[in-house]
PLY file of the C-alpha trace (Angstrom):
ply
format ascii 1.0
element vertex 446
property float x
property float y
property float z
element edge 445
property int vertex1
property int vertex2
end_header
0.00 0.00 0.00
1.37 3.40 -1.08
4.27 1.95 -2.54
4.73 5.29 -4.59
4.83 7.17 -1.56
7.47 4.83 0.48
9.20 5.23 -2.87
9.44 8.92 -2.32
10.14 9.17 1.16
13.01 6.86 0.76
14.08 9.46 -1.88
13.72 12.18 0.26
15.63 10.25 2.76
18.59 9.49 0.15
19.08 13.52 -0.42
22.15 15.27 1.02
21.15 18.13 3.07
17.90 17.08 3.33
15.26 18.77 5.63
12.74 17.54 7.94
10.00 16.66 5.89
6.12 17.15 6.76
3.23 15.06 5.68
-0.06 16.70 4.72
-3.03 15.08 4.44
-6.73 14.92 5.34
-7.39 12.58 8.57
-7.17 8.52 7.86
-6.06 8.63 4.66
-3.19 6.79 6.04
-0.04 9.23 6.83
0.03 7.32 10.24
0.99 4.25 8.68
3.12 5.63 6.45
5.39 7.06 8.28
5.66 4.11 10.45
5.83 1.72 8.13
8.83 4.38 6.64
10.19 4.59 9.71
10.17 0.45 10.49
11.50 -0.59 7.08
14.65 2.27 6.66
15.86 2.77 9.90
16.60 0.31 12.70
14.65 2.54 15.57
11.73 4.86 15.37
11.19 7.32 18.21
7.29 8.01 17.55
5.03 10.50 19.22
1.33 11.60 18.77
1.61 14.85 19.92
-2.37 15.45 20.02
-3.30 14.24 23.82
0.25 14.70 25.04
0.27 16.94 27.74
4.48 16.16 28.67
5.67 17.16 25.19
3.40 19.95 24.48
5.61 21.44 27.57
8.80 20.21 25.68
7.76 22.48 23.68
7.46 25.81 25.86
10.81 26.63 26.57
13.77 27.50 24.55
13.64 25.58 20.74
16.62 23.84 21.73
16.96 20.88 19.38
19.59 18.66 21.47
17.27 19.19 24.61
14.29 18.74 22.48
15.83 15.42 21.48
16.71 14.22 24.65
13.34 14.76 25.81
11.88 12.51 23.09
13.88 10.18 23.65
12.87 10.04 27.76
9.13 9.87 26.35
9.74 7.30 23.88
12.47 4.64 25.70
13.95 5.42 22.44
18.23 6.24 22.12
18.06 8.45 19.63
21.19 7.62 17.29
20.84 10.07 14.05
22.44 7.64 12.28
19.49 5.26 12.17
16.93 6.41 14.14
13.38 8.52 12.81
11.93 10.79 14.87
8.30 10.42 13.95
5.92 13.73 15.02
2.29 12.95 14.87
-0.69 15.58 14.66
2.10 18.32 15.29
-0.48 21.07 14.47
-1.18 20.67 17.80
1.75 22.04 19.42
2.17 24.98 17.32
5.81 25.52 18.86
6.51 22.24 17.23
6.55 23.35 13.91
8.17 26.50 14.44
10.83 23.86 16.47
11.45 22.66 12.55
13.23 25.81 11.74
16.16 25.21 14.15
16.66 21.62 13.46
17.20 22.00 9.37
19.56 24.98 10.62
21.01 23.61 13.66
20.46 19.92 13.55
20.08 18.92 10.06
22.02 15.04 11.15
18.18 14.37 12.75
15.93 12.48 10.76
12.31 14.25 10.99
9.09 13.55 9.60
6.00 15.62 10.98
2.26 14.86 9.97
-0.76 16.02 10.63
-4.61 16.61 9.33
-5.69 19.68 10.52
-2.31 21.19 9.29
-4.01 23.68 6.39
-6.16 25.16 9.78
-2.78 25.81 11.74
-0.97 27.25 9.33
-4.13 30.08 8.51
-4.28 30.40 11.88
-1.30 32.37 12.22
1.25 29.66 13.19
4.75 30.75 12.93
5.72 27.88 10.25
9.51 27.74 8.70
9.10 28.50 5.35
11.64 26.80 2.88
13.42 25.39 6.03
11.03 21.95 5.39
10.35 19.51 2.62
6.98 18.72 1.87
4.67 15.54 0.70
1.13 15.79 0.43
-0.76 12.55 1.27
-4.44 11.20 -0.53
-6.59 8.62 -0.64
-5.54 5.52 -2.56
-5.01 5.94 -6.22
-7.03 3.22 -8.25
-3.74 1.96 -9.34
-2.54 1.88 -5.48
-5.96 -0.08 -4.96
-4.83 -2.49 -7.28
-1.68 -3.26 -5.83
-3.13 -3.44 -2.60
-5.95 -5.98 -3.88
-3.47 -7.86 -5.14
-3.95 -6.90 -9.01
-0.40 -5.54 -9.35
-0.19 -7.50 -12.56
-2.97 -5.07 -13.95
-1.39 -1.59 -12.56
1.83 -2.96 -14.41
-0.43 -3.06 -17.48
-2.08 0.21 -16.89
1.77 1.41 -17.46
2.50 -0.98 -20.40
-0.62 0.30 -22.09
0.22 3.80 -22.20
3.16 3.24 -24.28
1.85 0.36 -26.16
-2.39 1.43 -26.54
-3.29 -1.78 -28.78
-3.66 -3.85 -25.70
-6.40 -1.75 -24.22
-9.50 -3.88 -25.63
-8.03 -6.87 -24.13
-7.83 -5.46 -20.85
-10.54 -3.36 -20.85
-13.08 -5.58 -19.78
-11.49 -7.09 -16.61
-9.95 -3.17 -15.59
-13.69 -1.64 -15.90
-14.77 -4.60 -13.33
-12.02 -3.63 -11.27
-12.67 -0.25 -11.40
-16.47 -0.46 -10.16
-15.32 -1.85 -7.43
-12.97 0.63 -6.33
-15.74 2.97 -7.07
-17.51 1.47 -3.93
-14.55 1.38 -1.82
-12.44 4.38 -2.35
-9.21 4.96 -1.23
-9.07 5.38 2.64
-6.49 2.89 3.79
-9.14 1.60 6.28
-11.41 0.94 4.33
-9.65 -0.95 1.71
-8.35 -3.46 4.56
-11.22 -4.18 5.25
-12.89 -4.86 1.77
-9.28 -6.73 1.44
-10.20 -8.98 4.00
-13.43 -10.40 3.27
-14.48 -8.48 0.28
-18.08 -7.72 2.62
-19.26 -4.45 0.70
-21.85 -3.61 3.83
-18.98 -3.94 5.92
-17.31 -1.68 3.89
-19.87 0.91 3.54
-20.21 0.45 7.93
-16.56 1.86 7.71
-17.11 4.47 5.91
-20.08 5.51 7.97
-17.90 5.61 10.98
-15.51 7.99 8.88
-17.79 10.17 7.97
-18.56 10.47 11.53
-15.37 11.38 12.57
-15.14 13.99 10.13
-18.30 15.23 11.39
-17.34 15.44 15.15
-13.71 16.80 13.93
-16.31 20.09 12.73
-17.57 20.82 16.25
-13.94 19.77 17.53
-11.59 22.16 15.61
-14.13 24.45 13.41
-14.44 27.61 14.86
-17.65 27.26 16.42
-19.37 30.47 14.40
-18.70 28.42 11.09
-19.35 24.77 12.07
-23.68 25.36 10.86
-22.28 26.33 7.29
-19.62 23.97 7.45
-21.85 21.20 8.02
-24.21 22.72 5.40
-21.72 22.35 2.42
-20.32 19.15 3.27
-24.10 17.56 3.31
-24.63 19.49 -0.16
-21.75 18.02 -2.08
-23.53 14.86 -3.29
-26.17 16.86 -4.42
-23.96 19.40 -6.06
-21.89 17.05 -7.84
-25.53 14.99 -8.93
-26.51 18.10 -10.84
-26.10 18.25 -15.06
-24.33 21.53 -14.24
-21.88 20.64 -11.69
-21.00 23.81 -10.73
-21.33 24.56 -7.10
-24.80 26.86 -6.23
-24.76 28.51 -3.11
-28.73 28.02 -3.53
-28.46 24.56 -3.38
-27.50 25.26 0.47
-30.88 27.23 0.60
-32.40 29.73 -1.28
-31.35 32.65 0.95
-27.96 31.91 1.19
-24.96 33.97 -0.16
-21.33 33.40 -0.87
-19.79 35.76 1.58
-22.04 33.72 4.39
-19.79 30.55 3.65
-15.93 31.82 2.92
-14.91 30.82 5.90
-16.40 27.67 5.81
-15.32 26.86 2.42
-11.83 27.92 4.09
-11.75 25.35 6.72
-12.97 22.57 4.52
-10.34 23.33 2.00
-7.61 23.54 4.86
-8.79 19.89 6.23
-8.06 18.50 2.46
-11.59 17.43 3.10
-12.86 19.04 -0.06
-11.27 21.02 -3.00
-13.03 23.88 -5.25
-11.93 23.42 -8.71
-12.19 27.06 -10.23
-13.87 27.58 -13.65
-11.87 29.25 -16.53
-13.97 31.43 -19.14
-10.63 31.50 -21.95
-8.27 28.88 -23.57
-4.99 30.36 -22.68
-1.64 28.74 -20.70
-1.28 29.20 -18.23
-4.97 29.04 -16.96
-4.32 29.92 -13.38
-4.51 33.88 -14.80
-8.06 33.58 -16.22
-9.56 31.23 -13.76
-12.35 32.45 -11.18
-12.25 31.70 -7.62
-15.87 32.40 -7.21
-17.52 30.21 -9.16
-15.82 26.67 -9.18
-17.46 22.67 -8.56
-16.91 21.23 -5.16
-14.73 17.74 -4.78
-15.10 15.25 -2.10
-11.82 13.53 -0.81
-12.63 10.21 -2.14
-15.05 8.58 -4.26
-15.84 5.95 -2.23
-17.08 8.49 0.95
-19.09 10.35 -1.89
-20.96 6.96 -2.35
-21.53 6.22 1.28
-22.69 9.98 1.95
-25.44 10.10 -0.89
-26.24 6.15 0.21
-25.50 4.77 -2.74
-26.37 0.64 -1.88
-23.48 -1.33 -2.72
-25.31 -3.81 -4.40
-25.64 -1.22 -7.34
-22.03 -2.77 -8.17
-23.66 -5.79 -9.59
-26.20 -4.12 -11.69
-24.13 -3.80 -15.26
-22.72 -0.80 -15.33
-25.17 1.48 -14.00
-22.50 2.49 -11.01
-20.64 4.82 -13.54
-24.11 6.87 -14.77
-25.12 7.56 -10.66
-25.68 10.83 -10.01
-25.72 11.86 -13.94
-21.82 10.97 -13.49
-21.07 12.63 -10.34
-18.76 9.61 -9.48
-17.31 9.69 -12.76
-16.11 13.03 -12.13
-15.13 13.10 -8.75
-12.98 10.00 -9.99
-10.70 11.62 -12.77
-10.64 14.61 -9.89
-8.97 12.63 -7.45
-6.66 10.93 -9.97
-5.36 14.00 -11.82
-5.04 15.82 -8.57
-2.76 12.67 -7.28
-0.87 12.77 -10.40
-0.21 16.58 -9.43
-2.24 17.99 -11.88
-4.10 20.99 -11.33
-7.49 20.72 -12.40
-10.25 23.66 -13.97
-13.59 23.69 -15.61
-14.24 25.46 -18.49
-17.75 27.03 -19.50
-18.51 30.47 -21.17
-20.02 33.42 -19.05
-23.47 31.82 -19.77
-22.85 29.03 -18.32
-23.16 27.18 -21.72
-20.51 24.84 -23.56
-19.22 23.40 -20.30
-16.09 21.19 -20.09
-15.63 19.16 -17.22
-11.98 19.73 -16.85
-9.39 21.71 -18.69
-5.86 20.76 -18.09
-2.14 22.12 -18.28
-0.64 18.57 -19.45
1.91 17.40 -21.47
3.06 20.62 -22.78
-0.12 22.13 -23.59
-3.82 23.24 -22.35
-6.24 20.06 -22.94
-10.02 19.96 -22.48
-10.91 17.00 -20.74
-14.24 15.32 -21.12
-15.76 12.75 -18.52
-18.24 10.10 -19.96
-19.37 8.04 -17.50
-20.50 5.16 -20.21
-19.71 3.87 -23.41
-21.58 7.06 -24.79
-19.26 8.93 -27.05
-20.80 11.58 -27.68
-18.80 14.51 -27.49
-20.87 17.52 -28.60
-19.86 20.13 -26.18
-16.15 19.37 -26.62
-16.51 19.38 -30.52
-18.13 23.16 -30.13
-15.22 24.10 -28.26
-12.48 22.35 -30.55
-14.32 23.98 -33.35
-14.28 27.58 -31.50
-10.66 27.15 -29.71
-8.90 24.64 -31.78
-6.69 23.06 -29.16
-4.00 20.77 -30.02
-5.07 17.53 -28.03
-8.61 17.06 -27.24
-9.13 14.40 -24.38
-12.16 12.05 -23.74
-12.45 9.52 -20.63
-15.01 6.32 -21.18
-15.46 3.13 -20.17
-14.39 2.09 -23.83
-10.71 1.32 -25.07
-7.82 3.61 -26.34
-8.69 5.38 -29.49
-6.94 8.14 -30.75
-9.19 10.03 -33.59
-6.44 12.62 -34.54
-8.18 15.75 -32.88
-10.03 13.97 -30.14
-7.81 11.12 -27.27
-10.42 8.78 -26.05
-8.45 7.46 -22.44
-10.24 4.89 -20.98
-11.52 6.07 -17.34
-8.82 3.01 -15.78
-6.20 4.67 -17.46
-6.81 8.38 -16.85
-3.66 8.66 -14.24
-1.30 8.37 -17.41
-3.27 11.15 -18.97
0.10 13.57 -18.64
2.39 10.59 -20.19
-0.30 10.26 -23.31
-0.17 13.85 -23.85
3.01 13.86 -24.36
3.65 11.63 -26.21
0.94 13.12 -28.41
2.43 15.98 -28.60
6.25 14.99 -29.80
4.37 13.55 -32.49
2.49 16.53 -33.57
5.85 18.00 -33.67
7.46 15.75 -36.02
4.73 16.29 -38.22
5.63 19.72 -37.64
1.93 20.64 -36.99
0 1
1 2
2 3
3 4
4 5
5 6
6 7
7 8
8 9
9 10
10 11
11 12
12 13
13 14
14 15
15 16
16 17
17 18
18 19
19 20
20 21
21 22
22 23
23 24
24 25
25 26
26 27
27 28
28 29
29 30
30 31
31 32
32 33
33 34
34 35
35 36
36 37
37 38
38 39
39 40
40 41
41 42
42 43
43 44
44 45
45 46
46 47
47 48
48 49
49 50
50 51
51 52
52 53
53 54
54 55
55 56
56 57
57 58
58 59
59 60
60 61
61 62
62 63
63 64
64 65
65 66
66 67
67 68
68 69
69 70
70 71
71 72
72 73
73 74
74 75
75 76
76 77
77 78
78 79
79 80
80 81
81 82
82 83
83 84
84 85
85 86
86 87
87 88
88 89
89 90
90 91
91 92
92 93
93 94
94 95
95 96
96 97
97 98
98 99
99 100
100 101
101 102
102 103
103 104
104 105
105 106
106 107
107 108
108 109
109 110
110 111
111 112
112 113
113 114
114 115
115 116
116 117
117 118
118 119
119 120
120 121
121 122
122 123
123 124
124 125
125 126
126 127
127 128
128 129
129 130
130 131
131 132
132 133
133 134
134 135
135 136
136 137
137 138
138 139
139 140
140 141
141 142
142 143
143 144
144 145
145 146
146 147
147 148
148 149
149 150
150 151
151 152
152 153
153 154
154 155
155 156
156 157
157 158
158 159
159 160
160 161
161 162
162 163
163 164
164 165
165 166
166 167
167 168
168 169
169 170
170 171
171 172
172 173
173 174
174 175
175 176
176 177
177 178
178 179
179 180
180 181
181 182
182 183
183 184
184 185
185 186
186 187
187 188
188 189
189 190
190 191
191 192
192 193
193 194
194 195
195 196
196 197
197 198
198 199
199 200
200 201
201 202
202 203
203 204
204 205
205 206
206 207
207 208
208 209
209 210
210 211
211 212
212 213
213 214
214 215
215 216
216 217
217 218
218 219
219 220
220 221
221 222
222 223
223 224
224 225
225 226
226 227
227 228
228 229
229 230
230 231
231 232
232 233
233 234
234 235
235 236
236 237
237 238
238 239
239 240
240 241
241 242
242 243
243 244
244 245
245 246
246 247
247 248
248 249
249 250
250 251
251 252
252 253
253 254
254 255
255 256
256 257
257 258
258 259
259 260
260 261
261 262
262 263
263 264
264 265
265 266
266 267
267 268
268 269
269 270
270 271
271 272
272 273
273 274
274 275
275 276
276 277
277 278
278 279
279 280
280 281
281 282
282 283
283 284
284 285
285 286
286 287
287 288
288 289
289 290
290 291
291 292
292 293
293 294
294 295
295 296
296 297
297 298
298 299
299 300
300 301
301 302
302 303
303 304
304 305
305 306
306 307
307 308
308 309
309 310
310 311
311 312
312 313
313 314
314 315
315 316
316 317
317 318
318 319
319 320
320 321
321 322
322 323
323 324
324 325
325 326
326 327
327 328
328 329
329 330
330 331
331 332
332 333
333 334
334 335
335 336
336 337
337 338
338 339
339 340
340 341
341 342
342 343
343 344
344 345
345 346
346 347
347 348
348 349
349 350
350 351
351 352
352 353
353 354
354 355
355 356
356 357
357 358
358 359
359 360
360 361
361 362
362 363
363 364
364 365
365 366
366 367
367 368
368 369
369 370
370 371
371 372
372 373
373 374
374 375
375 376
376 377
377 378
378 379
379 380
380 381
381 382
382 383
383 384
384 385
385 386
386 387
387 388
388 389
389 390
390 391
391 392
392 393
393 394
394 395
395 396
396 397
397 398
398 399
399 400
400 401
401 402
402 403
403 404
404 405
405 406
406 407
407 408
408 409
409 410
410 411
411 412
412 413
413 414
414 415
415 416
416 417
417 418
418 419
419 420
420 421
421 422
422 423
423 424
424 425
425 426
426 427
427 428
428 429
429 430
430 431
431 432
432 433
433 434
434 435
435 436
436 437
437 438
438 439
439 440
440 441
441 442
442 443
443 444
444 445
């Protein structure tokens, strides 16, 4: 599980001069285990401490950012000897010792032979809150749910993530694998990517079960609001976060403040949109009115769709039965595609690509996504069928004439010259496609 991740920690821990490193992430997606896991497969000790309900190291804290004496103290609290030479000093939920962070400064300066790796979920809150953080004096990773290809390895399909690779450099395979990857795919649809709740479909493969788990992290997510929200936002906060399903169930995804209820107004849920966004809990992906690169210049923060954290939470919040999986392929048309979206969201957004939407000032000729990908700006369609039609996206080809056109389906690998048809499976090797599109377009000279 999040072999890609241990992959780059162990990176990060190869670098000369490297700097303690902190671990963002919305709660139980898994940064927990990660680190351990890190920490108990590279290095012979680990010196781990949730720092949440720890009264003795919050007063480590308090006094002069010493790191020796800092040190030393962890190592009383932990019955660890700290050795720098093989020892990780593990810091969980540090946003709760503010000093903490601000501690990270003086070891990269003063103490950089200390091998440090901090984590926490409400870190995005702590930071707008005013807490004195070391900027450039820390390296950073940020955490999400399971990737479908992550799901397959964890499943144990690795054979099939190998192919997902395979078939973006060799695309004449796709109908044969097509079939069984879809299948997989529905599944993970169900289940997400929280760590937790892949285990547990892992070990008996009980969907209810599954669905039971993610109840119980939904409810943690809900009791985190009254916990940490600032209690004057927690109403509204609560108020988007049961709107989302509907939101994203819409034909026009875009987020309506009136979907909350008719009276209410943007300014009435800033901060709650805020402390949502902080919590990695949900992202706005802002709309773009103009085909231009970069995009970030013409996008507009005010009106944008509103992602979940993972699909499989979507599901159990709009109570979606699980049984739907066996029903053909009606999973992928719920919610008039709202999965379907919220998929290739999560997947380009792991791939660290920055999603948009695209529609005119009218609202009309909407795109789902618009991309900055393999060298270029690429509309990005989301069927969630074997329905190719594409008539939106051939208006705005016609109007904008982009050089790579992309379409995700349930169906195959097909490239039409102006239009990419990626199968949905495959969408996390949308940058690698578009590339190589794009050298080719250049031999042509075109």
């Amino acid at each position: 599980m999040y072999r890609k991740k241990i992959n780059e920690l162990i990176k990060w821990k190869n670098t000369i001069g490297r700097k303690p490193l902190v671990l963002k992430g919305a709660r139980q997606v898994g940064k927990t285990w990660l680190m351990k896991e890190f920490g108990e497969s590279q290095y012979e000790q680990v010196a781990y401490i949730n720092m949440e309900n720890n009264r003795l190291i919050k007063k480590t804290f308090e006094y002069e950012l010493d790191p020796e004496r800092i040190v030393k103290e962890i190592s009383l609290q932990t019955g660890v000897k700290i050795d720098p030479d093989n020892t990780l000093i593990i810091l969980d939920e540090i946003q709760a010792v503010p000093r903490a962070l601000t501690s990270l400064k003086y070891f990269c300066e003063d103490a950089p032979q200390y091998d440090i790796i901090v984590g926490g979920s409400l870190l995005g809150i702590a930071l707008h809150e005013g807490t004195s953080f070391p900027v450039g004096k820390t390296d950073f990773i940020d955490l999400y749910p399971l990737t479908f290809g992550e799901f397959l390895v964890a499943t144990g399909n690795e054979q099939f993530d190998e192919a997902i690779s395979d078939l973006s450099a060799d695309k004449t395979l796709t109908n044969t694998f097509t079939p069984k990857l879809n299948a997989l795919l529905k599944d993970y649809y169900v289940t997400g990517g929280m760590p937790e709740v892949v285990n547990k479909y892992i070990e008996d493969g009980n969907l209810l079960e599954v669905r039971n788990v993610q109840t119980q992290i939904l409810e943690a997510y809900s009791d985190d609001f009254s916990k940490h929200a600032p209690r004057s936002a927690v109403p509204r906060i609560r108020e988007i976060w049961r709107t989302i399903p509907s939101q994203l169930a819409k034909e026009n995804k875009k987020f309506m403040y009136q979907g909350i209820k008719k009276s209410a107004r943007a300014g009435q849920y800033e901060e709650a949109l805020l402390w949502l966004s902080d919590t990695g809990l949900a992202t706005m992906v802002p709309r773009v009115n103009s085909y231009a690169n970069p995009l970030m210049p013409y996008s507009d923060a005010e009106i944008f769709k509103l992602f979940m954290v993972d699909v499989g939470l979507l599901g159990a919040m709009s109570g979606l039965e699980p049984r739907t999986i066996l029903d053909g392929d009606k999973i992928f048309t719920e919610f008039k595609g709202g999965l379907a979206e919220q998929f290739v969201f999560q997947e380009l957004k792991a791939a660290g690509i920055k999603p948009f939407y695209f529609s005119r000032n009218d609202s009309r000729g909407e795109i789902d996504f618009i991309v900055q990908t393999g060298g270029t700006v690429a509309p990005l369609e989301v069927k969630a069928s074997e329905n190719l039609q594409s008539k939106s996206l051939k208006e705005f080809a016609k109007t904008h004439n982009p050089l790579i056109s992309v379409r995700t389906s349930l169906s195959g690998y097909r490239d039409d010259g102006w239009l990419i048809n990626i199968p949905l499976y495959m969408i996390s090797e949308v940058d690698s496609i578009c590339q190589n599109k794009m050298q080719t377009l250049r031999k042509r000279g075109e």
